[in-house]
C-alpha positions as CSV (number, residue, x, y, z in Angstrom):
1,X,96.6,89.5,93.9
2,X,97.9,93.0,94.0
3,X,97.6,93.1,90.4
4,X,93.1,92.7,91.2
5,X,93.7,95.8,93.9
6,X,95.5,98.0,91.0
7,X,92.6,97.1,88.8
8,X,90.1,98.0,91.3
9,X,92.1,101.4,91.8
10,X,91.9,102.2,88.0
11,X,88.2,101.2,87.5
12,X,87.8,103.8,90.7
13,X,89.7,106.6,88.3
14,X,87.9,105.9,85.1
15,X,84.6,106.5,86.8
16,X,85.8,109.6,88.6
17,X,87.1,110.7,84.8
18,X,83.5,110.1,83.4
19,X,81.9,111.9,86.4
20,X,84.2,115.0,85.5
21,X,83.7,115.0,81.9
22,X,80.0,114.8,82.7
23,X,80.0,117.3,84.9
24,X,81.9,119.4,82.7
25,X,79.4,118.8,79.8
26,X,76.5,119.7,81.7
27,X,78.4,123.1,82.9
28,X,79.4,123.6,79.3
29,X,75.7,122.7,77.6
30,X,74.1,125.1,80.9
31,X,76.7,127.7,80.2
32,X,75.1,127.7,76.6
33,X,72.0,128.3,77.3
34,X,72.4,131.3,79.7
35,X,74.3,132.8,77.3
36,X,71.4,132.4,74.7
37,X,69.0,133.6,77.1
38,X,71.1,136.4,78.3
39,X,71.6,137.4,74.6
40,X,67.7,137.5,73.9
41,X,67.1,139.5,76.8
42,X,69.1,142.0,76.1
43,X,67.1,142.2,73.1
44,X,64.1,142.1,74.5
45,X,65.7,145.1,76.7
46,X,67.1,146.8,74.0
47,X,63.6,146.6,72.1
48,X,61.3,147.6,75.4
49,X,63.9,150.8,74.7
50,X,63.2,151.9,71.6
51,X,59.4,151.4,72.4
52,X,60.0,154.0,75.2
53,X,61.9,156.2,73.0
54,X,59.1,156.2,70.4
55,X,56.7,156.4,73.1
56,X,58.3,159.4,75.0
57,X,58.8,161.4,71.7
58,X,55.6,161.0,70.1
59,X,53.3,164.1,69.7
60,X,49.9,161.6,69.9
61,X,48.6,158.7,70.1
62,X,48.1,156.4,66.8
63,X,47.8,152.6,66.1
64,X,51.3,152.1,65.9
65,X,52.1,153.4,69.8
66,X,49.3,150.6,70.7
67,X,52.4,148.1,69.6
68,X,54.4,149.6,71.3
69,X,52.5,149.6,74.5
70,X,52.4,145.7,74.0
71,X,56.3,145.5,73.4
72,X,56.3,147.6,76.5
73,X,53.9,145.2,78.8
74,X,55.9,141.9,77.6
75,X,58.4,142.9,79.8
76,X,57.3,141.4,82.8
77,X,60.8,139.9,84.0
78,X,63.3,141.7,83.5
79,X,64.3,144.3,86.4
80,X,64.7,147.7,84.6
81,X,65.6,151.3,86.2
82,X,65.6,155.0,83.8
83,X,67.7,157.2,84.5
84,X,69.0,160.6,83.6
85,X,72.4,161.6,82.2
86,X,73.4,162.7,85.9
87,X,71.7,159.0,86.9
88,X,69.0,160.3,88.8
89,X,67.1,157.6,88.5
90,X,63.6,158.6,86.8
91,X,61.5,155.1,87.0
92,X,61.5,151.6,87.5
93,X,60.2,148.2,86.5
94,X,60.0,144.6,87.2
95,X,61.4,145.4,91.1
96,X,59.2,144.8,94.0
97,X,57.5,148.1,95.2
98,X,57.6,147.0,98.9
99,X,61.3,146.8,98.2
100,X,61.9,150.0,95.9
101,X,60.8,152.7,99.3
102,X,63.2,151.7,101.0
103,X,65.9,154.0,101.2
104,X,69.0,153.2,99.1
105,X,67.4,150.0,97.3
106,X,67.1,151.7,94.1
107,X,70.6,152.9,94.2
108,X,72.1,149.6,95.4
109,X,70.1,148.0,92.5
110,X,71.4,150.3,89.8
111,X,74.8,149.6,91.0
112,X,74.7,145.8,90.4
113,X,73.0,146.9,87.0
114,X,75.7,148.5,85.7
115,X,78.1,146.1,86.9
116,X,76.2,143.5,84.8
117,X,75.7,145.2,81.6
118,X,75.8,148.7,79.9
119,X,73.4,151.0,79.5
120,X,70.9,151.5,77.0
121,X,70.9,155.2,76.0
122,X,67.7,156.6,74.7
123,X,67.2,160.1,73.5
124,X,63.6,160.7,74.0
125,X,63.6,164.9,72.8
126,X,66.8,166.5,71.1
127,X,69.0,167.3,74.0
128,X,67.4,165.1,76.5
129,X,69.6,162.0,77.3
130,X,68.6,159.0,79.3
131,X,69.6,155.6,80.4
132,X,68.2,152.3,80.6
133,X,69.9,150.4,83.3
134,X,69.1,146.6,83.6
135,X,70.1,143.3,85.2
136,X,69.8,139.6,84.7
137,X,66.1,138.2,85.0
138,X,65.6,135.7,88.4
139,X,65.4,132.9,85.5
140,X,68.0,133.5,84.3
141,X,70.1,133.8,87.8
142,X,68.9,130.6,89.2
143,X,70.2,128.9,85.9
144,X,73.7,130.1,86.2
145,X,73.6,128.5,89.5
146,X,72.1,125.9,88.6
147,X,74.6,123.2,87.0
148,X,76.7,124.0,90.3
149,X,73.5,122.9,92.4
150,X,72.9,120.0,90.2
151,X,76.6,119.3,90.7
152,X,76.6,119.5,94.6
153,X,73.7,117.1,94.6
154,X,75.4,114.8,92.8
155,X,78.0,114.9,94.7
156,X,76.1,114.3,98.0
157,X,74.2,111.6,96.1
158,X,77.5,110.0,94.9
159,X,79.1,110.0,98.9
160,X,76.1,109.0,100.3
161,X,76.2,105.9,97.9
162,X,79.5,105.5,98.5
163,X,79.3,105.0,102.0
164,X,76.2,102.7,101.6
165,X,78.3,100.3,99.7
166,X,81.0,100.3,101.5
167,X,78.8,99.6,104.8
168,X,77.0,97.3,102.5
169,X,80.8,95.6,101.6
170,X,82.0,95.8,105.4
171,X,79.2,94.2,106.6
172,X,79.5,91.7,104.1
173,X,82.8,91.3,104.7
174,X,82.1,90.6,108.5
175,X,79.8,88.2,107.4
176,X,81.7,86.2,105.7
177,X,84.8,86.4,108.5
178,X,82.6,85.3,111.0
179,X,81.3,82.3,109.0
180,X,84.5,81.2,107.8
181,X,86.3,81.5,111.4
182,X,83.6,79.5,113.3
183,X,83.3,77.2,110.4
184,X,87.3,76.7,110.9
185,X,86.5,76.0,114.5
186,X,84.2,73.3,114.0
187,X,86.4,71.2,111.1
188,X,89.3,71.7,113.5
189,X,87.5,70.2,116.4
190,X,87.0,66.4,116.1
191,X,90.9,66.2,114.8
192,X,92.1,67.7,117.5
193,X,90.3,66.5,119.9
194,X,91.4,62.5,118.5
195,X,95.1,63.8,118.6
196,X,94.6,64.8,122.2
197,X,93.3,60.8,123.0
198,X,96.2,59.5,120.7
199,X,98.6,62.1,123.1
200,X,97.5,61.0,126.3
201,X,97.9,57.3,124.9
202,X,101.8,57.6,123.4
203,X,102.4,59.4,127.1
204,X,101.7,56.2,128.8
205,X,103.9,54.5,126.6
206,X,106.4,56.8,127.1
207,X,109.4,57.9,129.6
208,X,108.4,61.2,132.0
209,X,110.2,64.1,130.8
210,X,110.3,63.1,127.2
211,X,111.1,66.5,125.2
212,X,109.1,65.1,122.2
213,X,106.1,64.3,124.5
214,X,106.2,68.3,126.2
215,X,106.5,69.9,122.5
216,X,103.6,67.7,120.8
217,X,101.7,68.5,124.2
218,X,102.3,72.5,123.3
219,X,101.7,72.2,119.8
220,X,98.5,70.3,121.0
221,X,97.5,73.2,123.6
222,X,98.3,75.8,120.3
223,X,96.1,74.0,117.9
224,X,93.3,74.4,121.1
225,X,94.0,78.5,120.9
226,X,93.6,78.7,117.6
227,X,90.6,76.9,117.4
228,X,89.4,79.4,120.4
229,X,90.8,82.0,118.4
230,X,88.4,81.1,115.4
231,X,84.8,80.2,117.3
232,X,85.2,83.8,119.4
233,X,85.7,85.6,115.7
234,X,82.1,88.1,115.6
235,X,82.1,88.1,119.8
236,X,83.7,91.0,121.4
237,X,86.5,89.7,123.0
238,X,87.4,90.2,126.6
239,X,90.5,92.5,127.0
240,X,92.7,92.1,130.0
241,X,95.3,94.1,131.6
242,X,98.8,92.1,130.5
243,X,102.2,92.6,130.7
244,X,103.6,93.2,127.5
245,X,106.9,92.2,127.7
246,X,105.9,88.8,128.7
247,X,103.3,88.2,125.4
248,X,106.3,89.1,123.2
249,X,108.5,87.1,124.8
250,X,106.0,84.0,125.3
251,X,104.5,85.0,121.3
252,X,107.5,85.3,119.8
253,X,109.5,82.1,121.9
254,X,106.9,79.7,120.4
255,X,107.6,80.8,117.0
256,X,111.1,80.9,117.8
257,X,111.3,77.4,118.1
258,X,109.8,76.0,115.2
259,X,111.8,77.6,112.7
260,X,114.9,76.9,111.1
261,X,118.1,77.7,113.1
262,X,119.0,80.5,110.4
263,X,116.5,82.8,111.2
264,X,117.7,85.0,114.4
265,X,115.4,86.7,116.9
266,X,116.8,89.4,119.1
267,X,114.4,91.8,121.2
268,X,114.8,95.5,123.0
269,X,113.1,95.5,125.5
270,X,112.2,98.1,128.5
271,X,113.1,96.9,132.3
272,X,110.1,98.6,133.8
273,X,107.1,97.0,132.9
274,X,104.8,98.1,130.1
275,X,100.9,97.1,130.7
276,X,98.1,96.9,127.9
277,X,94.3,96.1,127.5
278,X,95.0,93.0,125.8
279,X,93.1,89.5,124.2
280,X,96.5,87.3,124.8
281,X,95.0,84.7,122.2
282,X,94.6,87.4,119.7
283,X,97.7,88.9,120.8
284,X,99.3,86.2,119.7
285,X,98.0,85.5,116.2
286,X,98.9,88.9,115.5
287,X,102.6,88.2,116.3
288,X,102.3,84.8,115.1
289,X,101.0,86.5,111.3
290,X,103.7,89.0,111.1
291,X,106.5,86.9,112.2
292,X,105.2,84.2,109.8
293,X,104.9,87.0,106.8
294,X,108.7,88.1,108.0
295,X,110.0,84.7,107.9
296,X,108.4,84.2,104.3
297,X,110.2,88.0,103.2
298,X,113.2,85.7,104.0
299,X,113.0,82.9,102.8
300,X,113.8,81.0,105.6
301,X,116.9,82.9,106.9
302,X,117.4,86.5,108.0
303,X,116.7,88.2,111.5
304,X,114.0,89.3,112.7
305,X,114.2,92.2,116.0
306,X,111.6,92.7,118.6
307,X,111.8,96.4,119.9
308,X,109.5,98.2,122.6
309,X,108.9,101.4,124.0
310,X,106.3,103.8,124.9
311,X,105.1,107.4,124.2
312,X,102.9,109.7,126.4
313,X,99.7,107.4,125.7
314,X,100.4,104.0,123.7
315,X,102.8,101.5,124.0
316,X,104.6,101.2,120.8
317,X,106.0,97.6,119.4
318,X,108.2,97.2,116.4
319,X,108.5,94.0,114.2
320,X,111.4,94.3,111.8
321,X,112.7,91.7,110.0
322,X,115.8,91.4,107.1
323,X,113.8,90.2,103.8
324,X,113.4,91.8,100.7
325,X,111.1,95.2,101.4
326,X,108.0,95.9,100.2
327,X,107.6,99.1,97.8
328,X,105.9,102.2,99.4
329,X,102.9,102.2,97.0
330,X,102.2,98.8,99.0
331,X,102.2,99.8,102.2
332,X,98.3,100.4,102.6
333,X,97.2,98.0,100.0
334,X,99.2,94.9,101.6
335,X,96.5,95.1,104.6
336,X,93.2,94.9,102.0
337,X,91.3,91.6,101.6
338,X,93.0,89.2,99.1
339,X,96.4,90.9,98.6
340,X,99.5,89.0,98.9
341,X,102.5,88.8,96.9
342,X,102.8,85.1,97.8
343,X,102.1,82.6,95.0
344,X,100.5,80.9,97.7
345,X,97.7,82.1,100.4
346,X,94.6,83.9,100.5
347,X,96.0,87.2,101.7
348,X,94.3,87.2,104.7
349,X,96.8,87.6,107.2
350,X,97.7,91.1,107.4
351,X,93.7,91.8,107.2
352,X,93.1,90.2,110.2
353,X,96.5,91.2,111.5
354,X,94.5,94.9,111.2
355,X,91.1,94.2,112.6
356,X,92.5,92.5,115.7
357,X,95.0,95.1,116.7
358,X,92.7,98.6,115.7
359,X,89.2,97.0,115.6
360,X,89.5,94.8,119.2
361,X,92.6,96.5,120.5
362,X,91.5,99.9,119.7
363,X,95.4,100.2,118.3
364,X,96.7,101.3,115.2
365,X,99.5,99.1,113.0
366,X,101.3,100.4,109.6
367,X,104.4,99.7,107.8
368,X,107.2,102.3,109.2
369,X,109.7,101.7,106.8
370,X,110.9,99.1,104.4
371,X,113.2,99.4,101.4
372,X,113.4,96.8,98.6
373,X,115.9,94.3,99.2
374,X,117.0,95.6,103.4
375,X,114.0,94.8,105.1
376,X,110.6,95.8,106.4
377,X,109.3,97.1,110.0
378,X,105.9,97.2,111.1
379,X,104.7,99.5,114.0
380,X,102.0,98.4,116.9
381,X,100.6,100.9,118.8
382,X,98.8,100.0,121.9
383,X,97.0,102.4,124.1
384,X,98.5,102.2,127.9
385,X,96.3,100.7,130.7
């Protein structure tokens, strides 16, 4: 099963791979054509310059200067500024007029131009020097930008997706939790409720006090929680303020006396009482899933230790047990839907273990520690009535 989760986890990096190498292309193929652009512009600069020259050191007009006039007029995009060899700036072009009186726009304009390109020098009359200043057309701006805009959308398309499935998954998830659980409840019902009859029948049969009778009675009243447990699986349960100590020591008792003498149970526990919001049936099946996922880390024979305390806000409960570890790249898939390293199960256990104690308990549980081979200890956290 973990094996499906690793697969899942690559098939998540493959895509993210493809979405950076597309990216990349499309920043690489934009990056193209602004250079290409760029490079034509200049020319058509460098060329709207030597029109002025010819322009500026012509003695009259003739048909030729009525070419250049047009070279001069396609220029309708780029901004341009002339200056003089002491940059006193002489004209302008392609810069909005509103904008060119204010004070200092010009200036601040042929500052960016020169830190974008160099100048054009032109040499109008012998001895008279001048510059042509110019800067990147607004097409030609908005498409450097424009593979990192088209990359940032993307991107927001991409999470909002992402989320959308994975409401879309929870939600199906849910779905198919609350089916399966009240489905559980109804299959479980006419059994039980004929072992109940076939109880109250052997107890007439049999001697008051019999030990057999009282544990077949409890197993009886069990099998009626967890049938609760099921049908209330999609209702918000009821949370009551509980003594803590008491559910471990009731939770863990039962368990502790249905397994094989082997397995050792040992608790640490406060002498002031500790008091949670808690569901004591749901309670339960949490303690009943992680000492039943402990006792299978064992095989059969180890110890398990039950240890509480508190912090400022939450209670905090430890479950530790003596079987063989779980690695550390496990310790957040082992609580996904379908993972177990069983040969056996659905890998369910741990999943609901989670939803009870963070979605209806408002708690959080993780793996503190484990080392292949020593052991494994989970950590509850509870917040305090």
């Amino acid at each position: 099963m973990l094996s499906i989760y690793y697969k899942k986890n690559n098939w998540k990096l493959v895509l993210l791979v493809v979405a950076i190498v597309i990216g990349g292309l499309s920043l690489y193929y934009t990056n193209r054509v602004v250079e290409n652009i760029a490079n034509q512009e200049k020319k058509k600069v460098e060329l709207w310059a030597r029109a002025t020259k010819e322009i500026s050191s012509a003695d009259e007009f003739d048909s030729n200067q009525e070419f250049l006039l047009d070279i001069l007029r396609e220029n309708d995009n780029i901004p341009v500024i002339l200056t003089d060899d002491s940059l006193n700036i002489i004209s302008y072009l392609n810069i909005d007029p509103k904008h060119a009186v204010n004070p200092g726009f010009l200036e601040n304009q042929l500052v960016v131009m020169r830190s974008q390109h160099d100048p054009i020098t032109i040499e109008p009359f012998e001895g008279l020097v001048q510059y042509i200043y110019y800067k990147d057309s607004d097409l030609l701006y908005q498409l450097r930008y424009y593979p990192y805009f088209q990359l940032a959308v993307i991107s927001i398309f991409l999470l909002v997706s992402y989320f959308a499935f994975s409401l879309s998954r929870r939600y199906e998830q849910d779905f198919l939790w609350v089916g399966m659980a009240k489905e559980t409840a109804h299959q479980l019902g006419t059994p039980i409720s004929s072992l109940m009859a076939w109880h109250e029948y052997m107890k007439a049969t049999t001697p008051e006090g019999d030990e057999m009778m009282e544990e077949v009675a409890k197993d009886l009243d069990r099998l009626q929680v967890i049938t609760e447990r099921f049908s209330k699986i999609g209702s918000v349960p009821v949370l009551e303020n509980d003594n803590l100590q008491q559910t471990l020591e009731q939770g863990v008792g039962y368990m502790a006396r249905r397994v094989s003498d082997k397995v050792k149970f040992s608790f640490a526990l406060p002498e002031n009482e500790i008091r949670v919001a808690l569901n004591k049936p749901l309670f339960d099946w949490v303690l009943e899933n992680l000492i039943k996922n402990a006792l299978d880390a064992m095989n059969g024979s180890g110890n398990i230790h039950i240890a509480l305390k508190t912090s400022s806000k939450n209670a905090i409960i430890d479950i530790s047990d003596s079987g063989k570890g779980i690695p550390k790249s496990q310790f957040q898939a082992i609580f996904k839907p379908g993972i177990t390293t069983r040969k056996r199960g659905w890998g369910l256990g741990l999943t609901l273990v989670k939803r009870i104690v963070e979605k209806y308990h408002k708690g959080k549980i993780f793996v503190k520690e484990s080392e292949p081979g020593k052991g494994t200890t989970f950590r509850i956290l509870l917040p305090l009535a």
